[in-house]
N, C-alpha and C positions, 0 to 999 in steps of 0.2 A: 619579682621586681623589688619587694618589701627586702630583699636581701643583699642588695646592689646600693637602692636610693632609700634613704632612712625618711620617715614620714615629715611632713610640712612643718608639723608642730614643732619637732625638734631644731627646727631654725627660729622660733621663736620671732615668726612676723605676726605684726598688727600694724593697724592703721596709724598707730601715737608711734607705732616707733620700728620704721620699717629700717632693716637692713641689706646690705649689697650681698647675695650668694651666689655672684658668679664665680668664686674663685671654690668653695665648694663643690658649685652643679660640676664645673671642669675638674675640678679631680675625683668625682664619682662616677662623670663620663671614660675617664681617661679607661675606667676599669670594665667597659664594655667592649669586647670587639667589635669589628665590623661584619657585618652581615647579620648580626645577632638582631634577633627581633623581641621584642619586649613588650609584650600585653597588657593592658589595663584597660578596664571598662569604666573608667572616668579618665582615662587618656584619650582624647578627642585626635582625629585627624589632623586637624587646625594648628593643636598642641605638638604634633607629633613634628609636621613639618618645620616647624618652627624650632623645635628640636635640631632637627636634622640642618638646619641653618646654622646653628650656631656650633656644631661641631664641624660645620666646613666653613671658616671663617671666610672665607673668597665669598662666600653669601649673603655677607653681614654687612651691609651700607653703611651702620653707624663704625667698622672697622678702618671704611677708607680714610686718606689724608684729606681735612680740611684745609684749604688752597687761600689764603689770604690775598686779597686783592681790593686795591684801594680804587672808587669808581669817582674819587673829587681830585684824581692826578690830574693834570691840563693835558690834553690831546692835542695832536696837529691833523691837518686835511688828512692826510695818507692814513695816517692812525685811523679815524674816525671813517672813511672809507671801509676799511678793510674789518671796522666790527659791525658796521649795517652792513656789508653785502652779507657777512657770515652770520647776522642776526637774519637773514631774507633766505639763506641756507637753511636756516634752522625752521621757516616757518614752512617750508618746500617739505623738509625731512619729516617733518610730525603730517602735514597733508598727504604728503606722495609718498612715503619710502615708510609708513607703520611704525617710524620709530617714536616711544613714547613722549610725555612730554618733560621727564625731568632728566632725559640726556640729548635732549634736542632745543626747545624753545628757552627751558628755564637752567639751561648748562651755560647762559651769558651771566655772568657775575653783575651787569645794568639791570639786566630785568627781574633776575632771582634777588638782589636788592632793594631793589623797588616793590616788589611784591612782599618781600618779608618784613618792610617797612610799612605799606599800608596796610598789612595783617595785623600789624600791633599796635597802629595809633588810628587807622582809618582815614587817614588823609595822608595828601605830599607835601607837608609842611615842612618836612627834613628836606626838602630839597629844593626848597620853594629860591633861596640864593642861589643857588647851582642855577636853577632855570634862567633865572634873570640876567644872568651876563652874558647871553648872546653872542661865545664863542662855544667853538666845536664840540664839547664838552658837553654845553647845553644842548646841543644838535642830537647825540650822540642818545642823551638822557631823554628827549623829547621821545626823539625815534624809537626806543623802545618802550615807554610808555604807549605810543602809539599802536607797537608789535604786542603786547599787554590786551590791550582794549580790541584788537584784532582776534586775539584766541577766542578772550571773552566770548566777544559776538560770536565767533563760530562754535563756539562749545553751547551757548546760548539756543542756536539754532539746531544744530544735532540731540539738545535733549526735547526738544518738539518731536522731532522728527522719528523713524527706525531705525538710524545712523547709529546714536549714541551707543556707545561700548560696544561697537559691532567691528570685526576687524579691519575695518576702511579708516575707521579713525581713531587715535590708542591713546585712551583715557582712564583705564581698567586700572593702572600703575598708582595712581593718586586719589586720595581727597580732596577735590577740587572746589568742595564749598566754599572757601574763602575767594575765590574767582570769581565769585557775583555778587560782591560786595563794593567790590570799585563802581567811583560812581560816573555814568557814562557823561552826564554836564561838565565834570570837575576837566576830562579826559579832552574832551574836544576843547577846551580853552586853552589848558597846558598843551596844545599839542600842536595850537596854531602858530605857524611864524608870519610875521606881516613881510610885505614885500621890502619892504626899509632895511630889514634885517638879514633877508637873501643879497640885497645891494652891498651894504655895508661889509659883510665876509665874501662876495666874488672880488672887491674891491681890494682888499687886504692880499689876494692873491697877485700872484708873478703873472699878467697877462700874455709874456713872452711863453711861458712854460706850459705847451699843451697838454701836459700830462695834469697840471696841479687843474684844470680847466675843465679836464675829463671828467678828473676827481667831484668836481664840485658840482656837474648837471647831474652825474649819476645820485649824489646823494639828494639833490634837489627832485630827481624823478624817483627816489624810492618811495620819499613824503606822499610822492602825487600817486602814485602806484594803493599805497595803502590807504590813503585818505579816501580813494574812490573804492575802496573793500566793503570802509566802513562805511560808505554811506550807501548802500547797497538796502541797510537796514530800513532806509524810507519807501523803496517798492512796497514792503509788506504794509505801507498805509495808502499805497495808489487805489484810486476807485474803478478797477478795472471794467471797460465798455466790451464784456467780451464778445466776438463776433460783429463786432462795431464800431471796428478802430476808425473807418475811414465817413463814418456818419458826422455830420455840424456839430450835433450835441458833446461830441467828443473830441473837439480842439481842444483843449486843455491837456486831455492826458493823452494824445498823438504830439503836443508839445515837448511834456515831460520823458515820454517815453523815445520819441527821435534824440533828445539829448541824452538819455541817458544811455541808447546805443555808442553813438558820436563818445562819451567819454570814454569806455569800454574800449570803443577801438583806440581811442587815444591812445591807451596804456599797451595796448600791443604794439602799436610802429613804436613806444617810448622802450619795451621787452626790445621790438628788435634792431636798436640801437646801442643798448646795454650790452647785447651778446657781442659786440664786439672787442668790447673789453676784458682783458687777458685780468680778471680778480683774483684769481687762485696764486697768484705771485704773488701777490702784498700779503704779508699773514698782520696778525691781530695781537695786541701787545701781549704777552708772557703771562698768563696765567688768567684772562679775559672770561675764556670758553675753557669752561673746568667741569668735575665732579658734584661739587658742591653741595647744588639743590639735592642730590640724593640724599644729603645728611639732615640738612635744614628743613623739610616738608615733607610729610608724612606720606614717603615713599614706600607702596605697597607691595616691591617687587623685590630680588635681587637686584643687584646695581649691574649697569651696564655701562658696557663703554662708549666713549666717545668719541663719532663718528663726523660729527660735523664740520671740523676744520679738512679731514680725509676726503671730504665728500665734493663733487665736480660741480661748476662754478654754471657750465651747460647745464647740467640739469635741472638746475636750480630758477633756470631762465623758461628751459622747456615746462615745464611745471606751473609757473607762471604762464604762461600764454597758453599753455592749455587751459587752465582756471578761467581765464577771462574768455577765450573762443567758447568754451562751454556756457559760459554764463549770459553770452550774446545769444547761443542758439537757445538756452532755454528761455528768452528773452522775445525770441522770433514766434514762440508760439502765440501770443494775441495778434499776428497778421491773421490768424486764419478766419476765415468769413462764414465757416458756417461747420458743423461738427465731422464730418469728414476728413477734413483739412486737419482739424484738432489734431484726430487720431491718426490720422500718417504722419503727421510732425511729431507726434509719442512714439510711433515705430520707429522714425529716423535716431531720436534720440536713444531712445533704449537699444538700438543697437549701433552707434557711434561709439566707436576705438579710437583711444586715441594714443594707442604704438603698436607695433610692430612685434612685442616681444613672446616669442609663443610659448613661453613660461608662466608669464604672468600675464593674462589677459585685460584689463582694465576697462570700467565703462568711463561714463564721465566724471568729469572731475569732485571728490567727495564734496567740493565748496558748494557746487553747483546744485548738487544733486539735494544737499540739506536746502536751500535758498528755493528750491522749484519745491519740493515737500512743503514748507512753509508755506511758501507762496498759495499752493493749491487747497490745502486742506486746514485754512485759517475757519476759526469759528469766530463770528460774527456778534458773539456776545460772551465778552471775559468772565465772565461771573457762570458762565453757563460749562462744565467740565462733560456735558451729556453729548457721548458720540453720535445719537440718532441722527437718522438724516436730514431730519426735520429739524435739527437745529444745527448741520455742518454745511454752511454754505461753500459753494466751489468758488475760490477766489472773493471770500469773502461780499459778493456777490449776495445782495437780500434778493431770497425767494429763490436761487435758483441752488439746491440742491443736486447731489449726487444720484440722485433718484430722476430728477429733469434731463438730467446730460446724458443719463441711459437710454431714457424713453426720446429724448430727441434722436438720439446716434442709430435706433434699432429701426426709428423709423424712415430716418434718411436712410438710412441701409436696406430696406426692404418694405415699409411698410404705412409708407405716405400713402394716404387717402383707400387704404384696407378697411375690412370690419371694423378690428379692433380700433384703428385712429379714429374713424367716422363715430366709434361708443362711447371714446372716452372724451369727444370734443363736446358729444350731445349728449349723454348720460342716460338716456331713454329705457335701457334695461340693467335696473339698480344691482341686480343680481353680477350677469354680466360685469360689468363697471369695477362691483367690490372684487369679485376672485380675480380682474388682469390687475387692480390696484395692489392687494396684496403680492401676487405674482411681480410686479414689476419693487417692490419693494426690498423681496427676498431677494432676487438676483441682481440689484444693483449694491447690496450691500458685497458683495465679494467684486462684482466687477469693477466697484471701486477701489478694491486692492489695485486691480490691474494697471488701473493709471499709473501709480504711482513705482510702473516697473525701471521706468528712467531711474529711478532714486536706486536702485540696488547695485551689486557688480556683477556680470555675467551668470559667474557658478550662481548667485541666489534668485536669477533669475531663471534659471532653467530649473532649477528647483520648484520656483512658484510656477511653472508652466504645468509641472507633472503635477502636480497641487491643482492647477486650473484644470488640467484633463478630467482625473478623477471627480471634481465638483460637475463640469459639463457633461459628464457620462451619468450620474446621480438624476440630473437636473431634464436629461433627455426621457428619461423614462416618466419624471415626473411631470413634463410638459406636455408628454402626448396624450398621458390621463386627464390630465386640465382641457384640451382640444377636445378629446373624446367626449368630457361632460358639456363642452360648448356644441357641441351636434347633436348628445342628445338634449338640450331645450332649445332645438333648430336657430340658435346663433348661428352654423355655421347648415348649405343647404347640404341634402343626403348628396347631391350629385357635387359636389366638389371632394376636391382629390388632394387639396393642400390643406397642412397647418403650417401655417407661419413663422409660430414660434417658437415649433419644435423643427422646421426647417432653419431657422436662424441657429436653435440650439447644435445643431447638428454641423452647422460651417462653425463654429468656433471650437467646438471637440475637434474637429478636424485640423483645422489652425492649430491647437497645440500641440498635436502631435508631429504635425511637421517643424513647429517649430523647436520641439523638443528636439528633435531629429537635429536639426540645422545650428543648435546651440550644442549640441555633445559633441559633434566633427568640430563644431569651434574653439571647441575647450579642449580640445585633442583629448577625448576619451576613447577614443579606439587607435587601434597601434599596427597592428598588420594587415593581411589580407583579406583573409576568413572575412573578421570582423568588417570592413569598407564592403564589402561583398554585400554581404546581408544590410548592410546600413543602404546602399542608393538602391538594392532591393525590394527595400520598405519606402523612403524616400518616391522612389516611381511609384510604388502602387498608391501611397497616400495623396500625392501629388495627380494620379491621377483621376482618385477617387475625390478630390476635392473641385477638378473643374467639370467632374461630373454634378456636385453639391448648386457650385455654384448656377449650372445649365438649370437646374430642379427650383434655384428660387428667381432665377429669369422668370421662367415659365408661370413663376407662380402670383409676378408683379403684372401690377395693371399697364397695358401699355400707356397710360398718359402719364408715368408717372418716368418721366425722362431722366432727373437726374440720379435716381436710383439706378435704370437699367445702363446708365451710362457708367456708373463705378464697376457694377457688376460686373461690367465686361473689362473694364479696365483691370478689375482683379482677377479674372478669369485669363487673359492675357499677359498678365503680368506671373500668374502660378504657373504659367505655360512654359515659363524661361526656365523654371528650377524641374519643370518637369524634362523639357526636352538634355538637359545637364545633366542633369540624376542618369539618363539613357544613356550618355555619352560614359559617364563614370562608369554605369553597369559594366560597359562592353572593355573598357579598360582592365576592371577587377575580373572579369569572366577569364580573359585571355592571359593575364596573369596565373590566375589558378589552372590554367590550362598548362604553363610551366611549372606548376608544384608548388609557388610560393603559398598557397594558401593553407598547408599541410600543421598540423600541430607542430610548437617546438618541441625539441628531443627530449626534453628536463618533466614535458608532462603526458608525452608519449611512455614512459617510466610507468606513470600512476595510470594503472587500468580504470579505473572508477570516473577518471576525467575521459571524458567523451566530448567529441564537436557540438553534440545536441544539447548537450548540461552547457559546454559554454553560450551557444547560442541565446539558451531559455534565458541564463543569468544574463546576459548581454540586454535582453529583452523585458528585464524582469518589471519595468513599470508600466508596459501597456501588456502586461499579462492579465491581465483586469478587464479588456478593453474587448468584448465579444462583437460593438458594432462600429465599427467596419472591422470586419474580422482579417488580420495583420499577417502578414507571410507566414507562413507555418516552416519548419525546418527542412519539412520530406518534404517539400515543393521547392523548397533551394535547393535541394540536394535532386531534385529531377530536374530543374530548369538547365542546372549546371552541366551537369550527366550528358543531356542532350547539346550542349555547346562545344563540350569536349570533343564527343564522337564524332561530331559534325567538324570540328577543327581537321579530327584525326584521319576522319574515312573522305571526308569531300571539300579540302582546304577551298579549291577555285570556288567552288559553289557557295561556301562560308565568304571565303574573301570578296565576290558580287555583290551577294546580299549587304555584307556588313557598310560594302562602300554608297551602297545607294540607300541604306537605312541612314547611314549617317548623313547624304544627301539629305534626305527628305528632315530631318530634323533640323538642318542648320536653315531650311526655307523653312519650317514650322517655327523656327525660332525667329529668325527674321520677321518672320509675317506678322508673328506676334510683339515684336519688336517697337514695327512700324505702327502697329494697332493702339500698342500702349502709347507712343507718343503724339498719335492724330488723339485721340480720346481727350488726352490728359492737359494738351493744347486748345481744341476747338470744341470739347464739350467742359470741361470739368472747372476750366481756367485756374488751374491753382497758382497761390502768390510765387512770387517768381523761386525765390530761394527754396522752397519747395521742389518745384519744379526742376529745379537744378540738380538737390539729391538726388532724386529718379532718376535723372540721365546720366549720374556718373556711375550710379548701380547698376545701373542698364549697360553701361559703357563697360565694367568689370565684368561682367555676366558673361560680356558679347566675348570681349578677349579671353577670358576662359575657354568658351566654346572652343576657338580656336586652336587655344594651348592642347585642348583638351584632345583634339581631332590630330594635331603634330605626334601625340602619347600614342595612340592608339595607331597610326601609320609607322612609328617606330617599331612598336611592338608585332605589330605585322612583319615588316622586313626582315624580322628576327626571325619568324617562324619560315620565313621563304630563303634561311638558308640551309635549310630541311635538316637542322639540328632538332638530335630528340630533347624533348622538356626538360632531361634529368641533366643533357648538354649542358642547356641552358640556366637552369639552375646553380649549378656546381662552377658554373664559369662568369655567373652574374651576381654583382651584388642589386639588390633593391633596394631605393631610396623613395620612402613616401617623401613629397614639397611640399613644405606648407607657405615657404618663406615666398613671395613674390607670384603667390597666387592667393584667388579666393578665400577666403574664410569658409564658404562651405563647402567649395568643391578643391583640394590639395588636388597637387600632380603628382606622377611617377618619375623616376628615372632608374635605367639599369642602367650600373656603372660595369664595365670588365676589370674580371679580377688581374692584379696581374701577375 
């Protein structure tokens, strides 16, 4: 390297008297080729890439053209339209679509202005005339200020949160310290327009001219749209009554909190009024939405292009109304009346989609999802940074910790007016008392991760599931030695046959696993046959070993204790849907592989080394751990299968019988269970209505599945009854897994003819 680049000294830098050596560094690069690699043990990484930037100028930010553009030219309506909707574009694109924020929010020439102006004086004093004459201009300047103080707040909330620099929301690109400097008083004064002033400019409009009319609500409701973002940030001082919304002592904040539904939906019927408007026709004066901020602010990245003026004017609506629908349903969860309710309105949420697109899976909206994190895991004393749980109150809630909402939840789950409840209400054996005390301490510290699964997006949530299994698989061996010491100081009598809470432990290691199961078919992790095959293989056996779990802790509940064994059965009924489904899939995938589709591709029938069983195992590789409940083994698909085939081959009628009256008896096993979950869930359990509602449209998808699912399989029949052999049918069918217009966890089939 010493032979190429002559050492630093000979450039002759210091501090009193630096000079410029890029015209050097390029012509001692020029003399390296490409690919050549060049070592040095005080050439860092960091250095290197940095290097490799500036011999590919296309990398170099400070290379691009700086865009000069004057933000005190006078605007008209149509103008001033067409840079807030395209500023309400940008703030869609940084939320919804990953793109960062200096070729998205701060790619408007208003706002990258304004922001590089109170970098350097700390106030809006440069703009303070601008403000004050009260036409469009100032509209124009207000509104992005307002989109300013909007990031703010949201980048505000994401660095509480697990959000921050995580790929939901792309902040990684910048140095964003000067972003919480602006001051949030200064912000809402500048930002307010009085009604005299919205008068004064409809007035000055053509009231013959529907269009200039148009113009002027939309920008009126962008104001209201944001202004209700930002004040979003008052919830986190509400004194939430939880589980006690509809109690006297909580008029007040049943006050606060019905308005603050009612404006939420405001701004959706105001979304879906907007969507009528064809915006993507008006463009934005000549040089508005630029390059820019990549040069001006200490851009961390390559420079990227600009996408926002390209970008569809729907989507930017749909994004919107999904932000506020989401921010309503996390908003729904203090209807619930008692910790049950809690946790199914956390299930609904953590697995609400809100599109369609089987690429990109999406949970709720990143707004939302930082706002519900805050919301829940506020600490109650600023000065206090100690995560214990003794000092993180849930909902900022004095006294009721994260450690309360477990022991309430475990106990409405199974174990109101047991041992342990009756120990810890009277304390009478101190011994006793401390190890469920420590015990309830340790495991509510991780299953208060779990709350907070609405806050992630899909993939990191089946991630944390496989994460939850291995901890409840740990936690079960560690729980039965805990029992075992409560029997031997006769806590518990020789003749009883239950532990509690190592049967509790034992329904949630099973829950992840199914639910890991039901989150990989969602995330489209498996692609053919094979694969589906062995996935509703395992799905049935876990499904079915879990409404065995839950018959085990019936059994193990005192009968006066009504409204446990009333969920119990309600979830024992409700697992029953995805069990008798899983059976219906099995027999889809069976008769599939029964035509050869299941067979290796030809690309790894090649490599001898790859085998069915090697794919299987790696297919299976995270509950390879998992000895209790012990998990389909491979030679037992590979015999279950065996025996379906011969039976297809040697005694179709007798196959075709059975399979029509198994499927009978499933679609009444599912019915029954059907009807069970909605008597239950109506006349014992009464949950709030919108609750209630969820279930039965899940329940309703389930059901039409079923169906779809039963049409699949009588297709695939008629196939076989037209006494084509498998290889026929193969070689003359294409296979289509569905995912579009069915199930998230159960896809359909179709064979298409080739032709």
């Amino acid at each position: 390297m010493t032979s190429l680049i002559p050492s630093l000294e000979s450039f002759k830098i210091s501090n009193d008297n630096q000079v410029d050596i890029t015209d050097e560094f390029f012509n001692i690069t020029s003399k390296v080729k490409y690919s050549t690699i060049i070592k040095s043990n005080n050439f860092t990484l960091l250095h290197g890439t940095h290097a490799l930037e500036i011999l590919n100028p296309k990398l170099d930010t400070f290379l691009l053209n700086n865009l000069k553009f004057d933000i005190n030219i006078e605007l008209n309506l149509k103008q001033s339209t067409s840079i807030i909707s395209n500023q309400l574009k940008s703030l869609t694109c940084w939320l919804g679509q990953n793109i960062g924020l200096p070729n998205s929010l701060l790619s408007c020439e208003y706002i990258s202005q304004i922001l590089e102006n109170y970098s350097k004086f700390g106030n809006l004093n440069n703009f303070k005339n601008l403000l004050l004459k009260n036409d469009w201009r100032s509209i124009v300047i207000k509104f992005s200020i307002l989109i300013i103080s909007i990031t703010k707040f949201i980048l505000e909330l994401s660095i509480k949160s697990q959000i921050y620099e995580d790929e939901d929301l792309n902040t990684t690109t910048m140095n964003l310290d000067w972003f919480f400097l602006l001051n949030n008083n200064d912000i809402f004064k500048i930002t307010m327009i009085s009604n005299k002033t919205w008068l004064n400019l409809k007035n000055s409009l053509n009231n013959n001219d529907d269009e200039e009319i148009k113009y002027f609500n939309f920008i009126k409701d962008s104001f209201q749209i944001l202004q209700t973002l930002l004040s979003l940030d008052s919830i986190l001082q509400w004194k939430i009554p939880l589980f006690k919304l509809n109690e006297n002592n909580s008029i007040d904040f049943l006050n606060k909190y019905n308005n603050k539904l009612l404006q939420l939906e405001k701004i959706i019927e105001i979304l879906n009024k907007i969507d009528l408007l064809n915006l993507d026709l008006i463009k934005p004066p000549i040089g508005c939405f630029n390059l820019n901020s990549q040069i001006k602010f200490d851009n961390q990245s390559p420079p990227k292009e600009l996408k926002i003026i390209e970008s569809n004017w729907n989507d930017c609506i749909l994004n919107l109304t999904q932000l506020f629908n989401d921010l309503i349903d996390i908003l729904k969860i203090f209807k619930s009346k008692n910790i049950i309710e809690f946790i199914e309105w956390l299930k609904y949420l953590e697995n609400k989609r809100n599109n369609s697109d089987l690429n990109e899976i999406n949970g709720l909206h990143i707004v939302s999802r930082i706002l519900f994190f805050s919301m829940i895991n506020q600490n109650n004393n600023n000065n206090n940074n100690n995560s214990d749980l003794n000092s993180n109150f849930v909902f900022n809630i004095n006294n009721l910790t994260f450690k309360d909402l477990f022991w309430n939840y475990i106990k409405e789950f199974a174990l109101n007016n047991s041992k342990i409840d009756k120990e810890i209400q009277n304390n009478k054996n101190t011994e006793i008392f401390q190890q469920i005390d420590y015990y309830l301490d340790a495991v509510s510290l991780f299953w208060k991760e779990s709350l907070f699964l609405p806050t992630l997006n899909p993939s990191r949530q089946r991630q944390f599931k496989c994460k939850e299994l291995k901890y409840w698989n740990m936690r079960q061996i560690e729980t039965g030695s805990l029992e075992d010491y409560f029997s031997n100081l006769n806590f518990y009598k020789s003749n009883e046959k239950f532990y509690p809470l190592t049967f509790i432990i034992i329904y949630f290691k099973l829950k992840s696993i199914q639910q890991i199961i039901l989150k990989s078919i969602e995330l489209n992790l498996f692609k053919d046959v094979r694969e589906y095959l062995s996935v509703y293989y395992q799905l049935t056996l876990i499904s079915f070993q879990l409404n065995q779990q839950i018959d085990n802790l019936i059994l193990m509940i005192n009968s006066i204790n009504k409204k446990s064994l009333n969920y119990l059965n309600f979830l024992k009924n409700e697992n029953n849907l995805i069990y008798q489904l899983s059976l219906f899939k099995s027999k889809i995938f069976e008769i599939l592989s029964y035509f050869k589709f299941n067979e290796l591709p030809k690309n790894l029938i090649k490599n001898s080394f790859i085998t069915e069983e090697l794919l299987f195992n790696l297919q299976w590789k995270q509950l390879n751990g998992i000895n209790d409940p012990k998990m389909l083994e491979f030679k037992y698909l590979k015999i279950r299968l065996k025996e379906i085939i011969l039976e297809i081959e040697n005694n179709f009628k007798s196959f075709d019988k059975l399979n029509s009256q198994e499927m009978n008896d499933s679609i009444n096993d599912f019915n029954q269970s059907l009807n069970n979950c909605n008597l239950i869930m109506n006349n014992q359990l009464n949950w709030f209505d919108e609750l209630k509602n969820i279930k039965l449209l899940e329940f309703e998808l389930l059901q039409n599945e079923l169906h779809k699912s039963k049409n699949d399989i009588n297709k695939l029949i008629d196939l076989i009854k037209l006494n084509k052999s498998p290889e026929f049918i193969k070689e003359n069918y294409n296979l289509k897994i569905v995912q579009l217009g069915r199930h998230i966890y159960f896809p359909g089939v179709k064979l298409i003819k080739k032709e």
